[in-house]
C-alpha positions as protocol buffer text, in pm:
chain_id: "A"
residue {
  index: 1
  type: UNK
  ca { x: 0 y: 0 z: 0 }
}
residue {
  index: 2
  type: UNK
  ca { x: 99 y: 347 z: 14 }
}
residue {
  index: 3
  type: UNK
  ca { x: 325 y: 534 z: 262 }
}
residue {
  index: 4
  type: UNK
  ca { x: 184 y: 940 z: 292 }
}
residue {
  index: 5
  type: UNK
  ca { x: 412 y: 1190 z: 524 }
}
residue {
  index: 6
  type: UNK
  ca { x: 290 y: 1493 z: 629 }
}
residue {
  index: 7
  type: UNK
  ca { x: 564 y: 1778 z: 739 }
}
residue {
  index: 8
  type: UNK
  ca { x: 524 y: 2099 z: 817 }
}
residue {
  index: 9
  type: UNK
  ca { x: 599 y: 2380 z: 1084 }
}
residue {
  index: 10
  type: UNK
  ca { x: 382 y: 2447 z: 1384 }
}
residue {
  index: 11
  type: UNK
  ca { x: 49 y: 2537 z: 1360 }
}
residue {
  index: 12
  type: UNK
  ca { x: 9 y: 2414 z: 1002 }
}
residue {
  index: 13
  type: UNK
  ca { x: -247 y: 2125 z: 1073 }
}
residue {
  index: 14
  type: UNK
  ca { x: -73 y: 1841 z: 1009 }
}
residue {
  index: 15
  type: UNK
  ca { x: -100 y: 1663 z: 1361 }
}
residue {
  index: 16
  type: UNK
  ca { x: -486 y: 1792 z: 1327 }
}
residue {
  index: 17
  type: UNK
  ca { x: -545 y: 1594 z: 989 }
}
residue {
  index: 18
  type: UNK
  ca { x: -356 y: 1334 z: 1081 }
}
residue {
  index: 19
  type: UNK
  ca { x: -605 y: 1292 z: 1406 }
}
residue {
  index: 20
  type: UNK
  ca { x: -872 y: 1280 z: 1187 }
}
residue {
  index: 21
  type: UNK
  ca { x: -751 y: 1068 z: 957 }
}
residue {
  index: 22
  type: UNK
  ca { x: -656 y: 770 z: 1285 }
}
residue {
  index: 23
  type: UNK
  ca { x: -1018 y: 859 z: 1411 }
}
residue {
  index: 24
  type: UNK
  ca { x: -1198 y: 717 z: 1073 }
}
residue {
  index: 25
  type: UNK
  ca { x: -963 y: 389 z: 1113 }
}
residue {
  index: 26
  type: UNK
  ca { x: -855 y: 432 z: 722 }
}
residue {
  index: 27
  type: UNK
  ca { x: -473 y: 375 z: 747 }
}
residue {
  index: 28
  type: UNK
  ca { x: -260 y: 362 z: 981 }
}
residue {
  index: 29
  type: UNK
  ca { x: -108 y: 647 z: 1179 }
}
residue {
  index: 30
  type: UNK
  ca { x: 165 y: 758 z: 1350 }
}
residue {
  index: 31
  type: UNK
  ca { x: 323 y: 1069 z: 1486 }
}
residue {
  index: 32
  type: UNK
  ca { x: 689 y: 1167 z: 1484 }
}
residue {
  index: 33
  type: UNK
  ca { x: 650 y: 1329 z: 1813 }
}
residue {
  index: 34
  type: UNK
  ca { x: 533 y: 1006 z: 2010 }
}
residue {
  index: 35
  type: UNK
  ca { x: 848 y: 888 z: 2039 }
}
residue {
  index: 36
  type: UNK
  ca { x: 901 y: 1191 z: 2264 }
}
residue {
  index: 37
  type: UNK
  ca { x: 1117 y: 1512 z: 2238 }
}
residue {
  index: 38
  type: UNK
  ca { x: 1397 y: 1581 z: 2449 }
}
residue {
  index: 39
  type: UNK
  ca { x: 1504 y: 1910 z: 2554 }
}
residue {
  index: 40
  type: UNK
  ca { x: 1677 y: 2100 z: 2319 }
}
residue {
  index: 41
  type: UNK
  ca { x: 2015 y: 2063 z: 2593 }
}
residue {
  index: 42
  type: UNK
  ca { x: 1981 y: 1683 z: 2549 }
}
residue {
  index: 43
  type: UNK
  ca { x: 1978 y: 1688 z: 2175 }
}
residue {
  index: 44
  type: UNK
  ca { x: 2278 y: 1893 z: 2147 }
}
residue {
  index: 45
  type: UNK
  ca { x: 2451 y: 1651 z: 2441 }
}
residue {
  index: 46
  type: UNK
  ca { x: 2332 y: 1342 z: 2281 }
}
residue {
  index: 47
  type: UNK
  ca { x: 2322 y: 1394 z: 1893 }
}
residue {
  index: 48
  type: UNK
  ca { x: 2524 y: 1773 z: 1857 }
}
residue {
  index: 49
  type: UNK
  ca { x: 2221 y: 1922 z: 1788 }
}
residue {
  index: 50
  type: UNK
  ca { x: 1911 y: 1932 z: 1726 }
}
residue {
  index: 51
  type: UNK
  ca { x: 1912 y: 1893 z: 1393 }
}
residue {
  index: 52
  type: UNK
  ca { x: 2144 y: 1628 z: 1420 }
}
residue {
  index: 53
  type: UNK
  ca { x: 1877 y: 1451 z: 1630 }
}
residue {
  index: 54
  type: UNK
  ca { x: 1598 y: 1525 z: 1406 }
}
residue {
  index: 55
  type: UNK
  ca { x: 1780 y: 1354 z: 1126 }
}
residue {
  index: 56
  type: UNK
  ca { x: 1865 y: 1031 z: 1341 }
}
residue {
  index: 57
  type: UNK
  ca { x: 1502 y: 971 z: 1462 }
}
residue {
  index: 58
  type: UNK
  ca { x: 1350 y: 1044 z: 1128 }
}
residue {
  index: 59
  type: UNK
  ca { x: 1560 y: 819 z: 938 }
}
residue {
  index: 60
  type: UNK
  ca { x: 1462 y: 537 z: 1242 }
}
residue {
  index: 61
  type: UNK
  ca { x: 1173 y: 627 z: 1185 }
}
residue {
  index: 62
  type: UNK
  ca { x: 1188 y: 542 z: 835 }
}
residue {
  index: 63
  type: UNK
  ca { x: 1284 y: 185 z: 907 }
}
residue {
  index: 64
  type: UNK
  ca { x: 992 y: 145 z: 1109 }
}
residue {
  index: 65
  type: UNK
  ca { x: 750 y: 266 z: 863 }
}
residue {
  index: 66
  type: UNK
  ca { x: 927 y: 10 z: 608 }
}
residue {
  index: 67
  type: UNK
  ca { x: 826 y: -260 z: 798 }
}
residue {
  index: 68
  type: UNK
  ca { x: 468 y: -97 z: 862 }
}
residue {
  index: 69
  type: UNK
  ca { x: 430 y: -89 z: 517 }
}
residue {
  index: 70
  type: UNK
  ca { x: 518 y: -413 z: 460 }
}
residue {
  index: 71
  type: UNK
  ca { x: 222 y: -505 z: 573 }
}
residue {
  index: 72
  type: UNK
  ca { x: -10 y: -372 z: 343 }
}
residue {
  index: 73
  type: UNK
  ca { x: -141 y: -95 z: 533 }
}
residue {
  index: 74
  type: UNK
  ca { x: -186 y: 234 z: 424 }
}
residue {
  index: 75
  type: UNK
  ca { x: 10 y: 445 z: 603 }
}
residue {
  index: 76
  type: UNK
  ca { x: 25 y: 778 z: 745 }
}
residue {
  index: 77
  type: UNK
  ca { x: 340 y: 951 z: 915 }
}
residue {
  index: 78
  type: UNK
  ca { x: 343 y: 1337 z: 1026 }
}
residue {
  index: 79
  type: UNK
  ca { x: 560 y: 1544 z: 1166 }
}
residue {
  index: 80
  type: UNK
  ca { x: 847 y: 1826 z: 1177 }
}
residue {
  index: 81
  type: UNK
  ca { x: 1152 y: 1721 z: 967 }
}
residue {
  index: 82
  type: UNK
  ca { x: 1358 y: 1788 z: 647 }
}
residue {
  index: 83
  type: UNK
  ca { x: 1274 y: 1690 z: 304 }
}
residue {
  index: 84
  type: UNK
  ca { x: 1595 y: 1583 z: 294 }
}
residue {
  index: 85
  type: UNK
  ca { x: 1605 y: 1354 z: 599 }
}
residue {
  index: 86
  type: UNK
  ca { x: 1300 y: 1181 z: 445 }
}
residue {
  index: 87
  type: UNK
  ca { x: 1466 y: 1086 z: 122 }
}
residue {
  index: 88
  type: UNK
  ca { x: 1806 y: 948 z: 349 }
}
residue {
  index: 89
  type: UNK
  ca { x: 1557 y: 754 z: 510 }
}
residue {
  index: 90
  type: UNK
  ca { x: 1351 y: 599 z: 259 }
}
residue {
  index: 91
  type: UNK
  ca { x: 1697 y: 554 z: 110 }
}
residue {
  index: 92
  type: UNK
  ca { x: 1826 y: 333 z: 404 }
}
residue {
  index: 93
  type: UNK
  ca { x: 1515 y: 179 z: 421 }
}
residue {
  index: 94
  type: UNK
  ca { x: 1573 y: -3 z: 110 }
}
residue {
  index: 95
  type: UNK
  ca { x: 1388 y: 253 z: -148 }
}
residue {
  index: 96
  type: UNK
  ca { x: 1084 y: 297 z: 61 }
}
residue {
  index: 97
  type: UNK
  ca { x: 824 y: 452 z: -180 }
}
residue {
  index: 98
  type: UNK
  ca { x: 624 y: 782 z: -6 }
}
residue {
  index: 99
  type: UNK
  ca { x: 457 y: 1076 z: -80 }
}
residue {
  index: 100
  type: UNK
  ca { x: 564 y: 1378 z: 117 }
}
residue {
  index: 101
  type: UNK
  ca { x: 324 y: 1623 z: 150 }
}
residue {
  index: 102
  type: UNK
  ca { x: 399 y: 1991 z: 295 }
}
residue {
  index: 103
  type: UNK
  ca { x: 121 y: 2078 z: 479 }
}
residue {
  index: 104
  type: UNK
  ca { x: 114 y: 2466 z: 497 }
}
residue {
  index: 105
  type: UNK
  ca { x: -44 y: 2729 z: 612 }
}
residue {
  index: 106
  type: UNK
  ca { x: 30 y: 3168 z: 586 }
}
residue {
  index: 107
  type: UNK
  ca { x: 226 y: 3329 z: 893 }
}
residue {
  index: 108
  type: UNK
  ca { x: -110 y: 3512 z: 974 }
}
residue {
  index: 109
  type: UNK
  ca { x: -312 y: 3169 z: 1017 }
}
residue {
  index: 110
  type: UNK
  ca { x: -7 y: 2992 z: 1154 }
}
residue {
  index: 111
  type: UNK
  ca { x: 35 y: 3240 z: 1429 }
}
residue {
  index: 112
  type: UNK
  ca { x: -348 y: 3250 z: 1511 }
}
residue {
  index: 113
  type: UNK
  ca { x: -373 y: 2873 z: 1546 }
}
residue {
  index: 114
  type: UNK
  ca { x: -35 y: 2885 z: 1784 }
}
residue {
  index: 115
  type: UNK
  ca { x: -127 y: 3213 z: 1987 }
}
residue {
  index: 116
  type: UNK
  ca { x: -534 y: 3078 z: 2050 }
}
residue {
  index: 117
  type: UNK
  ca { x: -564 y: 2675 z: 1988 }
}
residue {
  index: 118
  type: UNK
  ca { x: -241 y: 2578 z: 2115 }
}
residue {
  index: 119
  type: UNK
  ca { x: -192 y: 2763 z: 2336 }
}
residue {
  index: 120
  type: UNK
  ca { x: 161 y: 2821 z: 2238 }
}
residue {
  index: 121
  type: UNK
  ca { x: 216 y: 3196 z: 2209 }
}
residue {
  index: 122
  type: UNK
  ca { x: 642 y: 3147 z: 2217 }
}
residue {
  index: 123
  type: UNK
  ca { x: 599 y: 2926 z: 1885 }
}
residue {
  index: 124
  type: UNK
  ca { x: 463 y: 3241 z: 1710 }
}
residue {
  index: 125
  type: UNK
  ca { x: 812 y: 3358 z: 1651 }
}
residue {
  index: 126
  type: UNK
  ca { x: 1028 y: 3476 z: 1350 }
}
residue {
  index: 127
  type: UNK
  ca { x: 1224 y: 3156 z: 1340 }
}
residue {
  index: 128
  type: UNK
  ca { x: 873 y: 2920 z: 1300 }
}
residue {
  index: 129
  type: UNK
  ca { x: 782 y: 3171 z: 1030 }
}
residue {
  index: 130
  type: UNK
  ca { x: 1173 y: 3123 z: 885 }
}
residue {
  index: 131
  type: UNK
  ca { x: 1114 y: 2759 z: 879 }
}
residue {
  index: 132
  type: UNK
  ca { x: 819 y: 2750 z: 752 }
}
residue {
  index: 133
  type: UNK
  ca { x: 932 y: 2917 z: 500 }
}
residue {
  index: 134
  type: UNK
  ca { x: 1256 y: 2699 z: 422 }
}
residue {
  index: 135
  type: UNK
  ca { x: 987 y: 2392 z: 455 }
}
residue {
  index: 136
  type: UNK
  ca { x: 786 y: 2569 z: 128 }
}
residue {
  index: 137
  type: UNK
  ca { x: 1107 y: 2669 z: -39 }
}
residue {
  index: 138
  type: UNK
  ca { x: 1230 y: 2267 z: -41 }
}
residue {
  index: 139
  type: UNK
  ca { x: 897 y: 2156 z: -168 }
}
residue {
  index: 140
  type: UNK
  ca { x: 851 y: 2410 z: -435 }
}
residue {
  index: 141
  type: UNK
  ca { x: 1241 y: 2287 z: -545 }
}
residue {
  index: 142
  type: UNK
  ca { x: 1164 y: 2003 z: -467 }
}
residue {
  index: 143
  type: UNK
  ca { x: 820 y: 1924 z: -656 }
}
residue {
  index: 144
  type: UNK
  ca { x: 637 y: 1821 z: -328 }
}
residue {
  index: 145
  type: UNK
  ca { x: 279 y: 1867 z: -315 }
}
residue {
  index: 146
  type: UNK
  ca { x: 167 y: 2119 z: -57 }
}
residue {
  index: 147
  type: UNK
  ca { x: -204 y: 2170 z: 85 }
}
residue {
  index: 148
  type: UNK
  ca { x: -251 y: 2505 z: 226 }
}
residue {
  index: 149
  type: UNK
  ca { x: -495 y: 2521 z: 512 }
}
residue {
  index: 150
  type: UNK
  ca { x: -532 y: 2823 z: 567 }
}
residue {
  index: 151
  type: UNK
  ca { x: -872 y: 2861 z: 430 }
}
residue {
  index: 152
  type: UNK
  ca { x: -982 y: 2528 z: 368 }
}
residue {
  index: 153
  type: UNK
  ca { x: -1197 y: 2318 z: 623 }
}
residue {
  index: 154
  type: UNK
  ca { x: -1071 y: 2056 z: 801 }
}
residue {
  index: 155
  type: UNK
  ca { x: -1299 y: 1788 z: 622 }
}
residue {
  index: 156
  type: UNK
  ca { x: -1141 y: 1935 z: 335 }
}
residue {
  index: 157
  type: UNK
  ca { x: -761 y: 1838 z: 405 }
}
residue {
  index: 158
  type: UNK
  ca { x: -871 y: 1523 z: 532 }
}
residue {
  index: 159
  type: UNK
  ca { x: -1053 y: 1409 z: 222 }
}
residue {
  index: 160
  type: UNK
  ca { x: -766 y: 1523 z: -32 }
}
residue {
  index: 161
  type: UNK
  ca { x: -482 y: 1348 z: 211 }
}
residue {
  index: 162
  type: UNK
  ca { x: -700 y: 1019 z: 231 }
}
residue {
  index: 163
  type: UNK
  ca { x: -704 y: 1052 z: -161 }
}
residue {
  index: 164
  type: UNK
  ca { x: -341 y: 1044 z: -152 }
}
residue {
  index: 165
  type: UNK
  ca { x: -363 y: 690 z: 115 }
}
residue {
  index: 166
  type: UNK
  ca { x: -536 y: 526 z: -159 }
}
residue {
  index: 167
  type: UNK
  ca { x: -338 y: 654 z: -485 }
}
């Protein structure tokens, strides 16, 4: 079956669809974050830094998603990461075939949904907005779709990422 991954910075919607996608039982899900995220201290201790981190648990989780997939599940996998890390990954994973999605959103939205539904006021910051921004540069270069949420319902972005489980 098919392998979907949904990045994206903060406040974009991707752990949101991703929720509602697990609640209608159509593929499985997982989220990068359930693994658990250390302090930023720890990362830097244990991996250099944080980025360095990020890189080694996305391309393990890569190799767990393999195997997932493996199983004929459809599967979906969302979280903050790299284009780049995703492709290493599938890479190691012995050409994993996936679909990376960016899911996106405009700073306005973005910092809405952080400052009022999160809860998360010190996420609305320049460097989110920078790396959102890097996120949409790589997929533009990249050729990655991206769904923009920021005016589009939530049944919306649900339906057109379940059309991408199935493709």
């Amino acid at each position: 079956m098919s392998l979907v991954v949904l990045i994206g910075a903060s406040g974009a919607g991707k752990t949101t669809i991703a929720r509602a996608i697990a609640a209608r039982s159509t593929a499985a899900v997982f989220f990068f974050d359930s693994i658990g995220v250390p302090p930023a201290e720890e990362m830097i201790r244990l991996y250099g830094s944080g980025e360095a981190w990020q890189r080694a648990k996305t391309l393990e989780w890569m190799q767990r998603l393999a195997e997932e997939v493996k199983t004929g599940h459809s599967v979906l996998f969302e979280g903050q990461t790299r284009f780049s890390f995703l492709a290493e990954g599938a890479a190691a994973a012995g050409s994993l075939a996936y679909t990376p999605i960016l899911v996106d959103c405009d700073d306005e939205t973005r910092a809405a949904r952080l400052r009022s539904e999160r809860k998360q006021p010190e996420l609305a910051n320049e460097d989110m907005m920078k790396w959102a921004r890097h996120l949409r540069d790589e997929a533009v270069a990249g050729g990655h779709p991206i769904l923009d949420t920021s005016r589009l319902a939530l049944s919306d972005c649900v339906s057109w990422v379940s059309e991408q489980l199935v493709r």
